[in-house]
N, C-alpha and C positions, 0 to 999 in steps of 0.2 A: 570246746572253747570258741564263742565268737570273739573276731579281734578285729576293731575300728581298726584301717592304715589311712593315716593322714598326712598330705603334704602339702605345707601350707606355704604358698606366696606371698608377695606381698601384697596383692592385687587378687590374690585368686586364690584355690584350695582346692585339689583333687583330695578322692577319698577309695575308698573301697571295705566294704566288710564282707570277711570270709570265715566260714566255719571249718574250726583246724581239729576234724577229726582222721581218721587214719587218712584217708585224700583229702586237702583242703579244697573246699569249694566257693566256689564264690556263689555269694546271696544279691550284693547290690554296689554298684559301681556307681561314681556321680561326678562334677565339676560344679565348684559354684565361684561365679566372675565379679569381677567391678566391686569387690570390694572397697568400704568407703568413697564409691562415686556413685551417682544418682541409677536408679534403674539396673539394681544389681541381678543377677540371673543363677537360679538352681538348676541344672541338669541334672535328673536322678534317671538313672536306669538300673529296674531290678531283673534277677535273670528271670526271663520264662515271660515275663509284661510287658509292657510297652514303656513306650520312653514318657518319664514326665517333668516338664519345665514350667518356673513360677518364677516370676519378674516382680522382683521388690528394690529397696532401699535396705543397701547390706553395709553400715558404719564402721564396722568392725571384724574379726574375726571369731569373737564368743557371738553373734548373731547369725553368722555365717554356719556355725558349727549348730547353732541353735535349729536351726533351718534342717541342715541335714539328718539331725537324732529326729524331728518332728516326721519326715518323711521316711525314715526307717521303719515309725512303728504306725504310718498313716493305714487306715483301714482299708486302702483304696490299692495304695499300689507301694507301701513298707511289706517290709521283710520278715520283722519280728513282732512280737506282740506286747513287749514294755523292753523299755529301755533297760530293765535288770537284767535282762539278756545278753549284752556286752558285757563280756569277761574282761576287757585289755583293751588299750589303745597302745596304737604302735606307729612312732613318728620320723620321716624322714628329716634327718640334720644332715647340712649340708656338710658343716665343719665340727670336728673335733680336737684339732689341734692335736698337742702330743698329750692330750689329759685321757682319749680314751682310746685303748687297744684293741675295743670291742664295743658291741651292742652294750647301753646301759642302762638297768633300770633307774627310773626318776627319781633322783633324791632334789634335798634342799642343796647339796654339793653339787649333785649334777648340773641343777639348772646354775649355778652360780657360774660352772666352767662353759655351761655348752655360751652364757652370755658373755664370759672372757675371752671367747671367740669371735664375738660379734663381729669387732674391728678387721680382724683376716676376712670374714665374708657377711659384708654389711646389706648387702644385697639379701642373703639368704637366712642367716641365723637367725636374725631378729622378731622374721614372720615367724620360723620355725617354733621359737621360741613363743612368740603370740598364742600358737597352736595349742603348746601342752598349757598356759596357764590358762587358758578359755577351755579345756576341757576339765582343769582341777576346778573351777570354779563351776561347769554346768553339770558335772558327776564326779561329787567330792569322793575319795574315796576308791577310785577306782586305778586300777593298776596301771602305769604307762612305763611305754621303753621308748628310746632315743633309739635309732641305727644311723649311723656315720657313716657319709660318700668316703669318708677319710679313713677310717678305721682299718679297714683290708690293707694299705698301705702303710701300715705305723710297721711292717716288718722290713720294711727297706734298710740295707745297711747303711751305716753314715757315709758312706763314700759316693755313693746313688743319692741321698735325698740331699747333702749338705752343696750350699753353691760357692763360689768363688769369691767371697767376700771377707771383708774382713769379720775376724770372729765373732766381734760383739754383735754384728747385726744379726745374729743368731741367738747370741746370749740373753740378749737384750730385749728383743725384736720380734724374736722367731721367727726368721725368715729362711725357710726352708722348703724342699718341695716336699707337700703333703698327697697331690693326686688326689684327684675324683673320679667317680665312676666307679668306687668299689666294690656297692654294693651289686651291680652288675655283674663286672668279672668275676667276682666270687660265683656269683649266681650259675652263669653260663660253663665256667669252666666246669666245676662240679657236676652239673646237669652233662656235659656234653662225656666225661667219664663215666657217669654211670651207664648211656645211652651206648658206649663201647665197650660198656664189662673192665673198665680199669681203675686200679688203686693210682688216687690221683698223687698219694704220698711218693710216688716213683716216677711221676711223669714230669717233663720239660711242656710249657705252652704258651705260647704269643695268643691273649687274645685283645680282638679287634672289636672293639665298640664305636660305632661307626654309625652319627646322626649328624645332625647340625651343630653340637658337640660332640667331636670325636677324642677318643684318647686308646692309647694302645697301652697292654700290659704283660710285663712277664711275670708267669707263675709258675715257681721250681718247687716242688714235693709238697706242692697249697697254698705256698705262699708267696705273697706280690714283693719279687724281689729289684722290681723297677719298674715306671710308667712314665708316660708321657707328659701328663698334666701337671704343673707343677706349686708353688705358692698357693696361684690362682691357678680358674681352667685354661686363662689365655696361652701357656705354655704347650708348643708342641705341635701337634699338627696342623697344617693349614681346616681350618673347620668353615659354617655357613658365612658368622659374619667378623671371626677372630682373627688374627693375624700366625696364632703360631708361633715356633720358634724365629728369633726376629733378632738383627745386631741391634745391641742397644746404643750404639752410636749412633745408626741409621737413623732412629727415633728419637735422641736428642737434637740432631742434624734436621728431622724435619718440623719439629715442635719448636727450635728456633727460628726458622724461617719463615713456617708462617703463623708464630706467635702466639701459639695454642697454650690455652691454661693445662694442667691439670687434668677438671676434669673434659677439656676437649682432648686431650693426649687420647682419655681413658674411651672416652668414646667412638674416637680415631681405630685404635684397636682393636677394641672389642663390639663392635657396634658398625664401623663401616669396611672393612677390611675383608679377609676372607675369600671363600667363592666368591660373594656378590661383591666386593670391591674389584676382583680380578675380571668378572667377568663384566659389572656395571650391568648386569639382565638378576639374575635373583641367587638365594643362598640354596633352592633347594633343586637339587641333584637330578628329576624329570625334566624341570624348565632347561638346566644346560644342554642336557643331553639331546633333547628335540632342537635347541640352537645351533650347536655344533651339528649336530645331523643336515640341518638348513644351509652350514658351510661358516657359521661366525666363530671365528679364531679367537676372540677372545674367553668365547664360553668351551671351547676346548682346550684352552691352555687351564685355564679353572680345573678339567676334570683331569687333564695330564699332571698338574702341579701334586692336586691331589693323591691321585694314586701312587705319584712318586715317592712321597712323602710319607705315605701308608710303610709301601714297601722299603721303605730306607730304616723304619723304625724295627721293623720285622727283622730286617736283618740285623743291626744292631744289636736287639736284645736277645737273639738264635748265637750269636756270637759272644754275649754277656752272660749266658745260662750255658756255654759250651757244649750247644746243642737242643735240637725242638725235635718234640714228639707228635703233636699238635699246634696247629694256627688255626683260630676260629672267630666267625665274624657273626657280630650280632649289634645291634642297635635299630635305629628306621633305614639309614643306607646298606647294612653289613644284611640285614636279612631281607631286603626286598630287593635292592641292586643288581642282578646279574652284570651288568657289563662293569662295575665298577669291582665287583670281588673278581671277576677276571682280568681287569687290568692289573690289578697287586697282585694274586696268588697264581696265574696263568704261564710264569716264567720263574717258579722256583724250583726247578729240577734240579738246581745246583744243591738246594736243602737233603734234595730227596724227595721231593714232594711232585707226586703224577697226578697232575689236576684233571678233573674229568669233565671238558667241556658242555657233554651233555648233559650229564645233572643238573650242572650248575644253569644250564640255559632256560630263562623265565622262571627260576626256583623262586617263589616267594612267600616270607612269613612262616615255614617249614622248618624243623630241623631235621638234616639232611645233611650225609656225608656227598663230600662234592670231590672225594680224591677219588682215581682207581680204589680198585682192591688190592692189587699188590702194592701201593704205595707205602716208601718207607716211614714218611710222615704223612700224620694226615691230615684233612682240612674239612671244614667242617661248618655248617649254619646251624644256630642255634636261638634258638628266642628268648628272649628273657624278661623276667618279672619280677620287677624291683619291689613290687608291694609285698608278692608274695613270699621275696625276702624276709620282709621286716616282719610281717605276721608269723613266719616261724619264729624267728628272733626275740620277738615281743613271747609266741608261748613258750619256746624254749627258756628263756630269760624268768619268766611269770610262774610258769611248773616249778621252777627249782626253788622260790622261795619260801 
């Protein structure tokens, strides 16, 4: 089975198609930009070729996607040899709301809920949404799955997702923390069990998905029985340009004063805050690190606030699962980072956990146990691959019907 993965922005579309036979391989990875703005841009890379890029005017996302089915089956540098060759499309949704428990295949229902979502994340479902009817429209006929950042966390007990509000803003409203990044922790945790020889049905595990969006998750015998990210992603850790967990007084306190609409609140937040608010130099994790090295306190309070805030959630949910078998980091910080997985995991002996500084020095993009061997807990890097989430998803999903 080949399976299109599609994730569509608002402004942009990564893709990838892979052949899901006993090992799934990958055929051809791409990005295409500037959607609806003048002098749009294909990136196609197929594996084993060379890179190919073509500069057009890309209106929309059925053009966008047009673009890419054309250079899948281009004589020159495609993968396959007619488009009946795609078995499945398989699409990253951001939100799911409480409509779906799991990966779903595309109905007229489905799409009717994945657009009831819209409003919880307007930013992302909408494109998402663009995605799957620009592909029923340029291959009628063809099977698609929805996978949910949200899904992996629909198993949170009500005492973990529900907030301090009154009732009906839930009733009503549904304002609840749902968590992102599922489709990751599902991914890594799993992957990082099998790489130990362990039944994950038995195991406790803090893992750490750690980029520019970060979010921490506990996983008790598979399932995400708490996270970081909450409503929105802005919940939770200090991230590149988010604020994190934050008094919400604080922030009507300072949106009164100095007289921020809306959406300057929203952009206040999510948009100038963060690392790069703290540090006022950038959001991403090299640039600090080379600043604070140079001696600037503010780009080191960024990577101490940081890691603090890592390690405060670790402990917390090690405390909420009454114990961790595993803590494992993966995202673009969690698996490339050395000095930032040793600031959080380098003083948990109190867990149990005997970190092994050498491993873990210059480890990157690997997965790689970074505890002792005798350690009671372990720690662990692990990489992860969200597309090749959903392409199993999509054929697991697609087999069954």
């Amino acid at each position: 089975m080949n399976v299109l993965v599609l994730n569509c922005g608002s402004s942009s579309l990564k893709y990838q198609i892979l052949n899901m036979g006993e090992e799934a391989t990958l055929l051809a990875s791409g990005l295409v930009e500037r959607i609806g703005l003048e002098n749009g841009v294909l990136t196609h890379k197929p594996e084993g070729k060379d890179k190919f890029k073509t500069v057009q005017d890309i209106p929309n996302h059925s053009v966008g996607i047009n673009l890419v089915l054309a250079a899948l089956v281009d004589a020159d540098h495609g993968v396959i040899s007619d488009i009946k060759e795609i078995n499945a499309a398989g699409h990253r949704v951001a939100h799911g709301g409480e409509y779906f428990q799991d990966s779903a295949f595309i109905t007229e229902e489905a799409k009717a809920n994945i657009k009831a979502c819209c409003e919880l994340a307007p930013l992302h479902n909408p494109a998402n949404l663009e995605g799957i009817l620009a592909i029923e429209k340029l291959l009628p006929g063809l099977p698609q799955v929805a996978v949910f950042d949200t899904s992996f966390h629909q198993t949170l007990p009500k005492e973990a997702f529900m907030y301090g509000l009154p009732y009906d803003c839930y009733e009503d409203l549904k304002v609840r923390k749902y968590g992102f990044h599922g489709t990751s922790h599902k991914f890594v945790a799993n992957k990082a069990c099998e790489i130990l020889g362990w039944n994950i049905a038995d195991k406790k595990i803090v893992s750490c998905h750690l980029g520019n969006g970060a979010s921490v998750c506990a996983i008790d015998g598979g399932k995400s029985v708490e996270t970081s990210m909450g409503f929105t992603p802005n919940e939770g850790l200090l991230m590149g340009t988010r604020t994190g967990n934050l008094d919400l007084g604080a922030l009507l306190y300072i949106a009164e004063k100095k007289d921020l609409s809306i959406q300057e609140t929203n952009n206040l937040i999510n948009k100038e805050s963060g690392l790069a608010g703290i540090s006022g130099i950038s959001s991403d994790m090299r640039d600090l690190e080379n600043a604070a090295a140079e001696g600037n306190d503010r780009a080191q309070l960024a990577l101490d606030m940081f890691a603090y805030r890592v390690k405060r959630f670790v402990g917390s949910y090690t405390a909420s699962m009454g114990g961790v078998d595993l803590i494992l980091f993966t995202g673009g910080i969690g698996e490339n980072d050395s000095v930032s997985r040793e600031k959080i995991a380098g003083n948990f002996a109190y867990l149990g956990l005997d970190f092994d500084f050498e491993k873990n020095k210059g480890l990157r993009g690997k997965d790689a146990i970074i505890s002792t061997e005798d350690s009671k807990v372990k720690c662990m890097v692990v990489t992860t691959n969200e597309e090749l989430v959903i392409a199993k998803d999509t054929q697991r999903i697609v087999s069954a019907l």
